[in-house]
N, C-alpha and C positions, 0 to 999 in steps of 0.2 A: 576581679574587683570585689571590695567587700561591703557591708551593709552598716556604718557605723552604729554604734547602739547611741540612742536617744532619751533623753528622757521624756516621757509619755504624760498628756497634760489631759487626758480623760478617763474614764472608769477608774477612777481614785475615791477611796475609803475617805469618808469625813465622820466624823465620830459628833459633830452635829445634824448629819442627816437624819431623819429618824423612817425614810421608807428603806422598805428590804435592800441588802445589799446582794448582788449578786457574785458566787464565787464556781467556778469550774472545778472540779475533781483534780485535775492539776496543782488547784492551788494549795487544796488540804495534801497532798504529797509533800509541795515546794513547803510547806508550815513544818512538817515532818523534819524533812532533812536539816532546814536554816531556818528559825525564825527572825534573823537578820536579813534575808534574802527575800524573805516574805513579805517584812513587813516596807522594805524599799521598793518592794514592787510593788504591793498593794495600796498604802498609804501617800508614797512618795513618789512612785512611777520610776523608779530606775530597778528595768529587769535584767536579770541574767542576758551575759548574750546568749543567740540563738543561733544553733547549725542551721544547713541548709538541710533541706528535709529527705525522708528516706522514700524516695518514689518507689524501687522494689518491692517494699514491703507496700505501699498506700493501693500496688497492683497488686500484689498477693489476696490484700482485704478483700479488694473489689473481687476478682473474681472467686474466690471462697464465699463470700454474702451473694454472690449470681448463681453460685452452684449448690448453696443452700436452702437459696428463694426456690431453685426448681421443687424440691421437697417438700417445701413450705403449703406452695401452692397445691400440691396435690397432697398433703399431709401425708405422707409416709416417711419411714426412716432410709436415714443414710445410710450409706455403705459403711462407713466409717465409725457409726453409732453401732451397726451390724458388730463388726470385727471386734468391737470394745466392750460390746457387753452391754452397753445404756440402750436401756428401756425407754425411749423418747422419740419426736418429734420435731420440728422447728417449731415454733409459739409463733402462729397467725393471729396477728391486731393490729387495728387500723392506727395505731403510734407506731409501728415498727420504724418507719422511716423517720420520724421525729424523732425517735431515738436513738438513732444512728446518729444524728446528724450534731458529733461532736462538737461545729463551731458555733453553732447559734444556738441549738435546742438541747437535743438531750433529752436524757428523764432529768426531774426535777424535784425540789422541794422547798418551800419555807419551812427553817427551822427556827420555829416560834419561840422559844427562850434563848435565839440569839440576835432575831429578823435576820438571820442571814439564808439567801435563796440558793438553795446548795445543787449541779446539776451534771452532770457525767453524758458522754455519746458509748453508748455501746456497740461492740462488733454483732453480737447473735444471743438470740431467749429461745432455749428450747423447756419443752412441758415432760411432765414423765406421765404416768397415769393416773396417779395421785391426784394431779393439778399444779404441783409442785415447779415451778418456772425454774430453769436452770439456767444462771449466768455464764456467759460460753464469752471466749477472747480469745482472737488470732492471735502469733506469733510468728515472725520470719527469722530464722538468723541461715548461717552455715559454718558450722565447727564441725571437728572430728570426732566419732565416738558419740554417744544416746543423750538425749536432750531429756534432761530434770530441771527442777525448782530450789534444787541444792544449793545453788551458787549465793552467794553473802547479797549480793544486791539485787538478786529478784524476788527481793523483800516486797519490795514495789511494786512487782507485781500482784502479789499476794495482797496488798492493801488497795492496789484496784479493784482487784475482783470484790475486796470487803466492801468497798464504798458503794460499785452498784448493786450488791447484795444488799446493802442499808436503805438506797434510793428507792428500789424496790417496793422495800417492805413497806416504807413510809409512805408509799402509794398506794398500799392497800392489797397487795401481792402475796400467797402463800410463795414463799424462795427457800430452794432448799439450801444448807450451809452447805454442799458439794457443788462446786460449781468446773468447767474444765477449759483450760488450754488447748485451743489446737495448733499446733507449732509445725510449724515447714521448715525441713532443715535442705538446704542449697546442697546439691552433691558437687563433690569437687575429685571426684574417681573417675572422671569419665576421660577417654584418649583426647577428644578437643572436645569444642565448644558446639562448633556448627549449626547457632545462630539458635542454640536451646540450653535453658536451665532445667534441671528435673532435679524434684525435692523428691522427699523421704516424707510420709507426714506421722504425727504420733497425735494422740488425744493423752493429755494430763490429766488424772483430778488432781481438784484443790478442794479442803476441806476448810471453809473460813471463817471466823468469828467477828461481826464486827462490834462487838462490846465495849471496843476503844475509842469510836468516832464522835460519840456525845461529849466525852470531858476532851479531847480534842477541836470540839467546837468551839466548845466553851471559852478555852485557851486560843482560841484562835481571836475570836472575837476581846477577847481580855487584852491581848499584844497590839490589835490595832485602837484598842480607845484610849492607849499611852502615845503622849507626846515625849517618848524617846525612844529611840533606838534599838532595840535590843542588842546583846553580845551574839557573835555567829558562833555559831557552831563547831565546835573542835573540830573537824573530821572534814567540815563544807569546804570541795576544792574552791571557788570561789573567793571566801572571803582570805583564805590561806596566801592564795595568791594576790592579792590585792595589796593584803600587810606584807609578803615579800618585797612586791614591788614599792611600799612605800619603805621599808628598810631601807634598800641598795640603794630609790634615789634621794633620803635625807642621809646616808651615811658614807655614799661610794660616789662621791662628787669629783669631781673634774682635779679640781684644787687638792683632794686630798689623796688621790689615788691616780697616779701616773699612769696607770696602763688600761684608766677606765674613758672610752671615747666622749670626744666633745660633745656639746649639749649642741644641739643644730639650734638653730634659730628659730624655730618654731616652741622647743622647747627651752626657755630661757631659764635662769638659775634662778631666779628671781621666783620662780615656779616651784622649784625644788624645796628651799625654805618653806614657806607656806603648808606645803605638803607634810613637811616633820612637825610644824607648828598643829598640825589637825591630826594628827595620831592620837585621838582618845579612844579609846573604848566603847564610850559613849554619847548620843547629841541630844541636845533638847531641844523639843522642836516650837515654838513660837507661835502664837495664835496667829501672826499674820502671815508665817511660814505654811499655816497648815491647809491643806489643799479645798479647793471651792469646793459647796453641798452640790447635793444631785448629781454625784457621776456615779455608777455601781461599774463593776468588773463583769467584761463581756455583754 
């Protein structure tokens, strides 16, 4: 059974509000990729659907932040820091769990030339000797052959790690620009299973810049104090599919196309017009359309 997508009637952007808005490190991603996507979720409440979630990986986190606590607590280095070469520590402070705790808390910040309160959960802060706090992030997958940052879409990744590099700093934090990956890759060599998975693990750097995130604010906050719409994103599977689907069913109607199945009853034709009739580009949105003050995001 599935979880129909809704549209959402709280933590909505009003461009008359004037206390901080708050936005999750997600969000400055979703702005990245669509800011059609963005700003229907943000201002207008219809988000992306959502999968069902990756509990493998949610246990992988857990016990890697269990088995890094134990080092933490006794401030020595890991085995895995050993083998890698990093000169480090875990980073003992009494926020560590606050900022883990990607659904409510986080690190956080108000960014004052936008009031927007900007806020991330992270996996692990390790120290070098410097003082230097190192942004560190799990990964799980399982593929064949050595796991890199090569791949076209673990762009994203890379702009996670900038953002809580940014969050950081904007807390008052020396952060180094090198931050790393620890990635677990699923072995799939083994004769069976026998009621066990056994990874491979590797440590990544990343070397990150976030020089980008300020005029990306900016732009973020610029997109939601418009009452229209923006264009999606060439590339966004989303909206791609969405204009497919309203193609086929203003143009591949029942009437016009013999080998295309009937419209059930729930879906009347009377629907499908309508639908060819709202293929713009763009909407304007209406002062009495625009969503009530005082809701922030998360």
């Amino acid at each position: 059974m599935g979880f129909p997508t809704k549209k959402r009637q709280w933590y909505l952007f009003d461009p008359r509000d004037k206390n901080p808005f708050k936005l999750s490190r997600s969000k400055i991603e979703l702005f990245t990729q669509c800011q059609r996507c963005f700003y229907l979720d943000v201002r207008l409440g219809v988000g992306r659907p959502k999968g069902p979630p990756f509990a493998l990986n949610s246990a992988v986190d857990t016990l890697l932040k269990k088995e890094f606590d134990i080092h933490r607590a006794k401030q020595t280095t890991h085995p895995l820091m050993k083998a890698y070469g990093i000169d480090a520590v875990p980073f003992e402070h009494e926020k560590m769990e606050e900022w883990r705790d990607a659904l409510k808390r986080g690190v956080g910040i108000l960014h004052k030339p936008t009031n927007l309160f900007l806020r991330g959960g992270i996996d692990d802060v390790w120290v070098n000797p410097a003082g230097e706090l190192i942004i560190v992030d799990y990964k799980a997958t399982s593929k064949e052959g050595p796991i890199t940052l090569d791949d076209e879409w673990k762009i994203q990744y890379k702009r996670q790690m900038e953002i809580y590099q940014w969050l950081f700093r904007q807390n008052g934090f020396k952060v180094s620009d090198t931050g790393y990956f620890v990635y677990v890759n699923g072995k799939t060599d083994r004769k069976s299973f026998d009621g066990r998975l056994e990874f491979d693990v590797a440590v990544i750097p990343y070397t990150g810049s976030d020089d980008w995130i300020e005029g990306v604010l900016t732009e973020m906050k610029e997109c939601l104090m418009k009452n229209e719409i923006p264009n999606g994103a060439p590339d966004c599977e989303v909206c791609s599919y969405v204009e497919l689907l309203k193609n086929e069913m203003a143009f591949n109607t029942p009437d016009s196309v013999s080998d295309v199945p009937r419209v059930s009853s729930v879906q009347k034709p009377a629907k499908i017009s309508a639908v060819k009739k709202k293929a713009v580009p763009k909407k304007k949105i209406s002062e009495t359309d625009a969503p009530k003050p005082n809701q922030n995001l998360f």
